[in-house]
N, C-alpha and C positions, 0 to 999 in steps of 0.2 A: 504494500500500500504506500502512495506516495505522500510525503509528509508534506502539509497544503500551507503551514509557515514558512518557506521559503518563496512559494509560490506567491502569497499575499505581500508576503513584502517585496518582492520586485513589483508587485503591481501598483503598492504603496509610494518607491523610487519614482515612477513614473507619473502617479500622481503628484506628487512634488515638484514638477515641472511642467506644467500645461495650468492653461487657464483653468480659471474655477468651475466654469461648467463640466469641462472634461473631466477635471480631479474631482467633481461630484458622482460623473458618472465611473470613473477607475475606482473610486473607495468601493461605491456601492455593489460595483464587479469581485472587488477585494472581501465585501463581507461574509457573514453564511448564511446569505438569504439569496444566497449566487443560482438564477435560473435563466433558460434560454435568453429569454425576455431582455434580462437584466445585460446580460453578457453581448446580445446583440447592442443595447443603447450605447456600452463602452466603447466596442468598436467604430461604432458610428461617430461617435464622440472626438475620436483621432482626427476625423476628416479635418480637424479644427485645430490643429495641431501646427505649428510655423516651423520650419526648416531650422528654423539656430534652436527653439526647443527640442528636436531631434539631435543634434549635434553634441547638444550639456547635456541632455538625456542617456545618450549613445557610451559616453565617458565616464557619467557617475553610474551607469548600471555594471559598466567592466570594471571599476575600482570595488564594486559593492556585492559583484556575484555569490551566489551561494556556493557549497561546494554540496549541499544537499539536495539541488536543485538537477531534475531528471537530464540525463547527457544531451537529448535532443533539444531542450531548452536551455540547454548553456551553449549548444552550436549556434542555436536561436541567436542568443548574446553576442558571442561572437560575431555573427555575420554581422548584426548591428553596429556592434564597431566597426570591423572592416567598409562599411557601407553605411552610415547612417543616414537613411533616407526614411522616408512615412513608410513606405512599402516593410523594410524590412521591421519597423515598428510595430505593423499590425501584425506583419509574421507572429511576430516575439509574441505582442499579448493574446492573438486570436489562439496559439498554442500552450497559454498559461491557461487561459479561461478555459477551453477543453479539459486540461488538465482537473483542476479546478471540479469542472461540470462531472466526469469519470468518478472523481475522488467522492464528493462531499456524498 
């Protein structure tokens, strides 16, 4: 079973960079009241997201990774660095929230 506090707090990282709509909707992805529903708003939420928040975002999640965090979603991380762009962004969270969605 995957342990879903690493999970939330990178979700948490990411809410700490995005405007307040979106970090309303990443907490509320981050809570455990986490359903389709919910996890669809957050992605959607990204769309809203500026390119240099992607960039400080991209650098404070590789200083911050987990090491408990499943291999696929630290590739996730990685790519993010190597690439930070919105694209590899939604990658990152649309594979936490599944996660996330699996677990809870």
């Amino acid at each position: 079973m995957t342990d879903v506090e690493p999970l939330r707090g990178l979700l948490e990282t990411v809410a700490e960079h995005v405007n307040e709509p979106t970090a309303a909707a990443v907490r509320a992805a981050a809570g455990p009241e986490l359903d389709t529903e919910t996890a669809r708003e957050a992605l959607e939420s990204l769309g809203f997201v500026t390119d240099s928040e992607v960039q400080w975002m991209a650098n404070d999640i590789a200083s911050r990774v987990d090491p408990g965090l499943p291999e696929a979603i630290q590739a996730d991380v990685a790519a993010l660095g190597a690439d930070p762009s919105l694209e590899c962004l939604a990658k990152l969270v649309s594979h936490v929230l599944e996660s996330l969605l699996v677990t809870e």
